[in-house]
C-alpha positions as CSV (number, residue, x, y, z in Angstrom):
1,X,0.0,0.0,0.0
2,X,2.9,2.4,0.9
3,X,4.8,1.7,-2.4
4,X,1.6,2.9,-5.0
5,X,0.6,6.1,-2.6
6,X,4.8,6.8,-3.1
7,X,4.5,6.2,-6.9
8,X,1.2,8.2,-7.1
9,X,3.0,10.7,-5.5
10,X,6.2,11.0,-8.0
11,X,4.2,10.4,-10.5
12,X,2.0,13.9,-9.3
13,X,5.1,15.2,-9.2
14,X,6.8,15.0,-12.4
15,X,3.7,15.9,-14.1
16,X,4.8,19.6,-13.8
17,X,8.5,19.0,-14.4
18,X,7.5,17.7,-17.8
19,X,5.6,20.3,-19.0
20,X,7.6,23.1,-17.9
21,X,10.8,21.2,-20.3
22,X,7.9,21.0,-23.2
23,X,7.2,24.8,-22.6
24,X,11.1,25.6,-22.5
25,X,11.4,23.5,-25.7
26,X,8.9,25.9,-27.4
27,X,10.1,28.8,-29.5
28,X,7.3,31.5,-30.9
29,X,8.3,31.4,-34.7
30,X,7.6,33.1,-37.6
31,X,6.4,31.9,-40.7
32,X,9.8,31.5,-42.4
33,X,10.6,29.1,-39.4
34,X,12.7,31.1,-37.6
35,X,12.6,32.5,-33.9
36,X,11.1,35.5,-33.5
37,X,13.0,38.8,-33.7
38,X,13.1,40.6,-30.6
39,X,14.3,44.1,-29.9
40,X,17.8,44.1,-28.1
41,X,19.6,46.9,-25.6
42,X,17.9,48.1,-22.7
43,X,14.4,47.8,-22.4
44,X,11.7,50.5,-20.7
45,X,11.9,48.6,-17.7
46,X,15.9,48.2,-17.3
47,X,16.7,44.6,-18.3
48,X,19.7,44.2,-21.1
49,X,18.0,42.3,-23.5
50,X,20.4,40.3,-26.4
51,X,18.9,38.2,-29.4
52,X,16.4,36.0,-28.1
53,X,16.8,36.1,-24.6
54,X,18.5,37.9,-21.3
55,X,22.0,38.7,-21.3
56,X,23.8,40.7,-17.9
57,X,27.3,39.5,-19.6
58,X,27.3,36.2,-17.6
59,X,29.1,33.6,-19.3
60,X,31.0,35.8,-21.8
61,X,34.1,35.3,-19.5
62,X,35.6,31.5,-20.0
63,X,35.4,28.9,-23.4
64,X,32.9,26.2,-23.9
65,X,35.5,25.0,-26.2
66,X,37.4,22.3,-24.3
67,X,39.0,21.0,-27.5
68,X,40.9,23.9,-27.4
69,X,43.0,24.0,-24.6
70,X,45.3,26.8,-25.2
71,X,42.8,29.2,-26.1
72,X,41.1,28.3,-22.5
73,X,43.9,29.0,-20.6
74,X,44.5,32.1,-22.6
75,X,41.2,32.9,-21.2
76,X,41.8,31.7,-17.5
77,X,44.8,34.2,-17.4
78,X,42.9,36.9,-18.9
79,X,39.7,36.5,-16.4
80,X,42.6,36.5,-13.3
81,X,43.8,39.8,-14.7
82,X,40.2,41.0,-14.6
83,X,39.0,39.7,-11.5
84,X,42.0,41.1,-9.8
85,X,41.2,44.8,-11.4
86,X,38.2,44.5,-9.8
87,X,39.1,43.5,-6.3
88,X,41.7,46.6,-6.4
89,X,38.5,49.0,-7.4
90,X,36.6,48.3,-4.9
91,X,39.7,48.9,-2.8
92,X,40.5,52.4,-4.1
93,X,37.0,53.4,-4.1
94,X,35.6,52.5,-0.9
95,X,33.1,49.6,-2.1
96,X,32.7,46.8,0.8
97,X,35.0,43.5,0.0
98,X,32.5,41.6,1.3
99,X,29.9,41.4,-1.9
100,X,29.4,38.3,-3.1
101,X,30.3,38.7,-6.7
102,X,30.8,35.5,-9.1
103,X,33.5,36.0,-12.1
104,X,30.8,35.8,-14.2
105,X,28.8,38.8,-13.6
106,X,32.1,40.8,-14.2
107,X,32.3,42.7,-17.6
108,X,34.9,40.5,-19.3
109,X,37.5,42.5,-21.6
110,X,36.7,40.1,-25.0
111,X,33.9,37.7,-25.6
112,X,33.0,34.9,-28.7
113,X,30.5,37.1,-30.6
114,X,28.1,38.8,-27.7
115,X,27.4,42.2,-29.1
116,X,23.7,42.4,-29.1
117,X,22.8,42.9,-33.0
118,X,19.3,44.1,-34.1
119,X,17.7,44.1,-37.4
120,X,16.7,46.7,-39.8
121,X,13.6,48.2,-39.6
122,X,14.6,51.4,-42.3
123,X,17.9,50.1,-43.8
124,X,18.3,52.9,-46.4
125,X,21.1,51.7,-48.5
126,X,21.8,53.0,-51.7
127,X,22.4,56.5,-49.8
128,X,25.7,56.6,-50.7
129,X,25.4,55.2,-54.2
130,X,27.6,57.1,-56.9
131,X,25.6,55.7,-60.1
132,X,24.1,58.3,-61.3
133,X,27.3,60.9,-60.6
134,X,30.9,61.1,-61.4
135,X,31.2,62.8,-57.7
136,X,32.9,60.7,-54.9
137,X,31.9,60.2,-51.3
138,X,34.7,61.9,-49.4
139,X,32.8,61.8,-46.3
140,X,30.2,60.6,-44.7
141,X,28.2,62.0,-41.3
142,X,26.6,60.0,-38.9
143,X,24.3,61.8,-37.0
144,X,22.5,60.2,-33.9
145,X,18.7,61.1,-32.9
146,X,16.4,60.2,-31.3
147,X,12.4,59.5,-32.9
148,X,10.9,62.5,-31.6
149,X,13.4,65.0,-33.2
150,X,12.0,66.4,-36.6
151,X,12.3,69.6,-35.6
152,X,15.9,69.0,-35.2
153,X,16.6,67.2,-38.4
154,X,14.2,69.6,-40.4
155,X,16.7,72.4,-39.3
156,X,19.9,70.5,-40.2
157,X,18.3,69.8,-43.6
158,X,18.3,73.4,-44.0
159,X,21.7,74.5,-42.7
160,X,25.1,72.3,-42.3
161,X,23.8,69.3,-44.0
162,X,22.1,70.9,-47.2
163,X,25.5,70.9,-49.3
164,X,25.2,67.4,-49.8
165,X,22.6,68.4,-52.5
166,X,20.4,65.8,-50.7
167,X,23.1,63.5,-50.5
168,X,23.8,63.2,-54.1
169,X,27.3,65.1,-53.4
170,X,31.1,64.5,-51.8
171,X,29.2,65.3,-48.3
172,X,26.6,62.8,-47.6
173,X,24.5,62.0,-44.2
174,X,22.6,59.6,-42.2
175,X,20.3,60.6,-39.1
176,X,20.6,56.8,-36.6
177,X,17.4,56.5,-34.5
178,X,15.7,53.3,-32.7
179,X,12.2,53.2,-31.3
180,X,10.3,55.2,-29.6
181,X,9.9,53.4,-25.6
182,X,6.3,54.3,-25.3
183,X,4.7,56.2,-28.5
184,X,4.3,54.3,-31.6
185,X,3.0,57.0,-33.4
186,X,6.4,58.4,-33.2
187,X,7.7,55.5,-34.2
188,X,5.5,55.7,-37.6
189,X,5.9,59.3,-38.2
190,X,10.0,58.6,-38.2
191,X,9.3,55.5,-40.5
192,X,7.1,58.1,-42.6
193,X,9.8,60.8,-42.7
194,X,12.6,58.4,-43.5
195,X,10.9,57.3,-46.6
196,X,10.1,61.1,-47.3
197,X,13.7,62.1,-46.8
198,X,15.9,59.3,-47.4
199,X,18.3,60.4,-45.2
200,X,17.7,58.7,-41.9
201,X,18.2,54.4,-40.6
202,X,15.9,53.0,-38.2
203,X,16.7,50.0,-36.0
204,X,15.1,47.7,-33.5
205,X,15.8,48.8,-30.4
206,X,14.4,51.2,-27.7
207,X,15.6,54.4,-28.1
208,X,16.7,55.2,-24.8
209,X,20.0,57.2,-22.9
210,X,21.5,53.3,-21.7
211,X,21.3,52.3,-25.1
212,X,23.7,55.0,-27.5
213,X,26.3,52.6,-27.6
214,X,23.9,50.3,-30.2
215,X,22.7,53.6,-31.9
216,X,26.0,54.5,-32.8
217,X,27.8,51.0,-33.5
218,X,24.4,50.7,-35.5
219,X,25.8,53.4,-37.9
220,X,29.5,52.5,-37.8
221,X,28.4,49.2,-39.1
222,X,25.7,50.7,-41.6
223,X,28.4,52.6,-43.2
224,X,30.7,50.1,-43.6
225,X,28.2,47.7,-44.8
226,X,26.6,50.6,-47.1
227,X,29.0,53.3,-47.9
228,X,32.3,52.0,-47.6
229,X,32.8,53.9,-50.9
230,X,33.2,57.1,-48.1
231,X,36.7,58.2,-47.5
232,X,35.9,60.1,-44.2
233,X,33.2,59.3,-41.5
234,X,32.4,61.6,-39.0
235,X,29.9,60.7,-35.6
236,X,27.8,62.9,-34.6
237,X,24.8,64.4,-32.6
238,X,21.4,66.1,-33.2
239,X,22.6,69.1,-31.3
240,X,25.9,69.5,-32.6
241,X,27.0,72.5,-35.2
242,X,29.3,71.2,-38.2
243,X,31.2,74.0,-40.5
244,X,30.6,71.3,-42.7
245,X,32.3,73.7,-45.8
246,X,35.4,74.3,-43.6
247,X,35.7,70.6,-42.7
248,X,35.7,69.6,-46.3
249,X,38.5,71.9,-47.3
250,X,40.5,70.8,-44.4
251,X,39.9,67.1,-43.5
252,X,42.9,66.1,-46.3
253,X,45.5,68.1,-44.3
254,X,44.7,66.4,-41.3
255,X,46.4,63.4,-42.4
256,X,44.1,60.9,-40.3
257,X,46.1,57.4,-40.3
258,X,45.1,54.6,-38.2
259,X,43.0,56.8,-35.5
260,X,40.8,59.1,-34.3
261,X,39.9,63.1,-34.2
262,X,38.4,65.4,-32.4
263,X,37.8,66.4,-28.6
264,X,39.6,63.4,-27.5
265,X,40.8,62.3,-23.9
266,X,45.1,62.5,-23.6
267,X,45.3,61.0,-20.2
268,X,43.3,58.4,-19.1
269,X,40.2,58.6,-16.5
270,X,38.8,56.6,-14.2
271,X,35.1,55.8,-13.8
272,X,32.7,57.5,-11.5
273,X,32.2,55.6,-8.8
274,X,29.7,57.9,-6.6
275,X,26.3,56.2,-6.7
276,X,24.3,59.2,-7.0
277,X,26.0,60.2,-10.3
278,X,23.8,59.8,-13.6
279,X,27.4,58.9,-14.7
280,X,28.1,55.8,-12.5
281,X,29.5,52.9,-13.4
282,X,30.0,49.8,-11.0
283,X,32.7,47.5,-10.2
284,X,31.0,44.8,-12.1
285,X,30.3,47.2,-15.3
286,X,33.5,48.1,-15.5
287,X,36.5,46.5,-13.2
288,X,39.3,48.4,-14.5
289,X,41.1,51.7,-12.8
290,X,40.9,53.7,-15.8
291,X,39.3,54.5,-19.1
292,X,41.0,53.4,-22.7
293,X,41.8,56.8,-24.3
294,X,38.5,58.0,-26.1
295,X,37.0,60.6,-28.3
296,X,33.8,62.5,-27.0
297,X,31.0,61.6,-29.5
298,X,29.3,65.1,-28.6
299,X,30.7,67.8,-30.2
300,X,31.8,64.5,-32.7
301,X,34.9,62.9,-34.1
302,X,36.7,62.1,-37.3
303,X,38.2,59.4,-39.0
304,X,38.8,57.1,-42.0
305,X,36.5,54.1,-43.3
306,X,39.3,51.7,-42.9
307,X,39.0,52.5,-39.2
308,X,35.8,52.1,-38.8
309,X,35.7,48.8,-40.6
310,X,38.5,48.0,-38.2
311,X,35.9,48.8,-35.2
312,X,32.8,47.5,-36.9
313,X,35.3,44.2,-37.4
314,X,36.4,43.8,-33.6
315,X,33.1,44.9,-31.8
316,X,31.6,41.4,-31.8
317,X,33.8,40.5,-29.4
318,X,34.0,43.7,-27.2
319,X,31.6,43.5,-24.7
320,X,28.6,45.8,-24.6
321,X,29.4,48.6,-22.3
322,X,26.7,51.4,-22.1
323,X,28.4,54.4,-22.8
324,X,29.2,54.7,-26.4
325,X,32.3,57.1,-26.4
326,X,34.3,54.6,-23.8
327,X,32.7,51.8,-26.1
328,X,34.4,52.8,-29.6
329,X,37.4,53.9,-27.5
330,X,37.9,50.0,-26.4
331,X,37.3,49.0,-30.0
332,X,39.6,51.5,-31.1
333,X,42.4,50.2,-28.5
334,X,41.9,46.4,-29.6
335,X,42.8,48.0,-32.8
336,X,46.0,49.1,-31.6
337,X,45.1,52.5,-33.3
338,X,45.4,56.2,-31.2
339,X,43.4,58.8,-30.5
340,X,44.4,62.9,-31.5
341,X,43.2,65.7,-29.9
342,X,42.3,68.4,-32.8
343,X,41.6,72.2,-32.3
344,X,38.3,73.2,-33.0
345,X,35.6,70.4,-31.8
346,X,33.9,72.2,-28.5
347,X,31.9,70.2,-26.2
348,X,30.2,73.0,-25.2
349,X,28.4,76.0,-26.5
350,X,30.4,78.7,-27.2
351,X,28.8,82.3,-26.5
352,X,30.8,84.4,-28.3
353,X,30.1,86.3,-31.7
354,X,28.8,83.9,-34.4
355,X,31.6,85.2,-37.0
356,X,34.0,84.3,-34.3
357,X,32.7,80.9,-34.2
358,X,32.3,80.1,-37.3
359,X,36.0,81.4,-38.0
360,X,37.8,79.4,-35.7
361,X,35.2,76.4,-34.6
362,X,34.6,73.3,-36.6
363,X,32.1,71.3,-34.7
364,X,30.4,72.7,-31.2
365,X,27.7,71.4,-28.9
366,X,24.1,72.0,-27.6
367,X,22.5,74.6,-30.7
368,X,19.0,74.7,-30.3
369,X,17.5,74.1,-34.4
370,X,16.9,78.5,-34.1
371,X,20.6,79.0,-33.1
372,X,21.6,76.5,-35.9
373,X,20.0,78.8,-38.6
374,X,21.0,81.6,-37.4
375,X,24.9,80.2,-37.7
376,X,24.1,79.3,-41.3
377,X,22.6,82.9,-42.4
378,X,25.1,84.9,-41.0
379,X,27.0,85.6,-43.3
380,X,30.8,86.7,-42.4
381,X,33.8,88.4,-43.4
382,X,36.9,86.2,-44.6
């Protein structure tokens, strides 16, 4: 009698067990057969989301190959290195020793291909096709912004932008935008203005602060997928003013080899550590002392397409790290390439007169669209 109420009772028991495996097993599909595409980056509600599932960069750290021994112990050594950068943060910034942290959940320095990639839901790419014009690309803008911006793009259409001749010229341009996080009639007016304009490349993710390093890898990768043709690339922002005539004329004489321009970092920084900061970045995020040297994406930088294939080619295995300047600056260091700080890029607005400015600035930050025309029409003395 004791032995059936037992196997009625395992029996009750695995009854659950097996359906939660079938339900595991399942995968949503769509009607080519494959799983469905799901935004990655961070979502509305905080959680890092990668292909198909939840990523928090745990398991990125050793090699599931153990037919290749040597490339697991180059790992081992590596993750040492890392954890032992983190142990000495936490003692140079205060942060208890006792948290129980596994290797793991630290932010490795490589991984085998766990960049979050998204699809393309406005690919735009015969922007910076030549057939129909003897001119060349010499260089190419990639400007990041966000869904609800028109008003911003409609007054870079009008100034620093419009001597691409709608980008039929040497100068052509690309607004980079995801999703809107809550309004989707943003989302379809920016699908409707793309296809108006040509000038802009939507993808799938939320468009949100965490997640600029995907916007802009997003247009590093679409211009060396789709304009590779471009000599030059520039990154930059919605906010930012380009002399766009005086950085033609001049980008040849800067003699850009194997690096970047711009307002870049010379000596290395450390991370801010104070909680309270909009700027703080963990222990786990980031266990190392300092910075890689960096270029400041706002007011923009400069530099060849063979560098940026050289970044778009590396960043696959460069861990996602949320902000984007730090982000190209450790693709740029796996490189082996430099950064150079160049006269001219501001990070900040410059109050001064507007001839001034436009004599002596090439790129500065935080122009409201009326400040941006009013650069444009004012017309100076040389």
């Amino acid at each position: 009698m004791l032995i059936r109420i037992y196997k009625i009772f395992i029996f009750v028991l695995c009854i659950p067990s097996t359906l939660f495996i079938l339900l595991e097993l399942y995968q949503p599909q769509d009607s080519s057969g494959q799983p469905e595409q799901l935004s990655v980056g961070f979502s509305r509600r905080g959680t890092f989301i990668t292909g198909n599932g939840i990523n928090e960069h745990k398991g990125n750290v050793t090699d599931n190959d153990e037919n290749n021994t040597q490339r697991k112990n180059q790992t081992t050594r590596e993750t040492s290195s890392i954890f032992l950068d983190y142990q000495q943060v936490l003692k140079s910034s205060n942060f208890s020793m006792n948290q129980s942290v596994y290797i793991s959940e630290v932010r490795p320095d490589k991984c085998d291909a766990c960049f979050p990639q998204s699809s393309y839901i406005y690919k735009n790419d015969n922007l910076c096709s030549t057939n129909n014009s003897t001119t060349q690309v010499k260089l190419l803008i990639i400007i990041t912004t966000a869904p609800h911006e028109m008003i911003n793009r409609t007054a870079l259409r009008k100034t620093w932008t419009s001597i691409s001749n709608k980008n039929t010229g040497e100068l052509r341009y690309v607004f980079v935008l995801g999703k809107h996080a809550k309004d989707q009639t943003r989302n379809t007016r920016a699908l409707k203005e793309a296809k108006k304009h040509g000038d802009i490349l939507i993808k799938d993710f939320m468009d949100v602060y965490e997640n600029l390093t995907l916007k802009t890898m997003s247009g590093l990768k679409w211009a060396s997928d789709f304009c590779s043709n471009a000599k030059y690339v520039m990154k930059t922002d919605i906010d930012i003013w380009v002399d766009t005539p005086k950085l033609l004329q001049l980008i040849d004489s800067f003699k850009i080899k194997n690096e970047i321009l711009g307002k870049c970092i010379q000596n290395r920084i450390s991370p801010i550590r104070n909680e309270t900061s909009k700027y703080y970045v963990s222990p786990v995020q980031y266990p190392h002392l300092t910075y890689p040297l960096y270029c400041t994406g706002g007011p923009g930088y400069v530099t060849t397409m063979e560098v940026v294939k050289g970044i778009v080619r590396v960043s696959p295995n460069i861990p996602f790290f949320f902000f984007e300047d730090v982000y190209v600056g450790l693709c740029n260091e796996a490189l082996g390439y430099k950064v150079r700080w160049m006269e001219g890029f501001k990070t900040f607005k410059v109050k001064l007169n507007v001839c001034w400015v436009k004599k002596r600035i090439i790129a500065c930050h935080r122009l409201s669209p009326r400040e941006m025309m009013k650069y444009w029409n004012t017309k100076c003395l040389k």
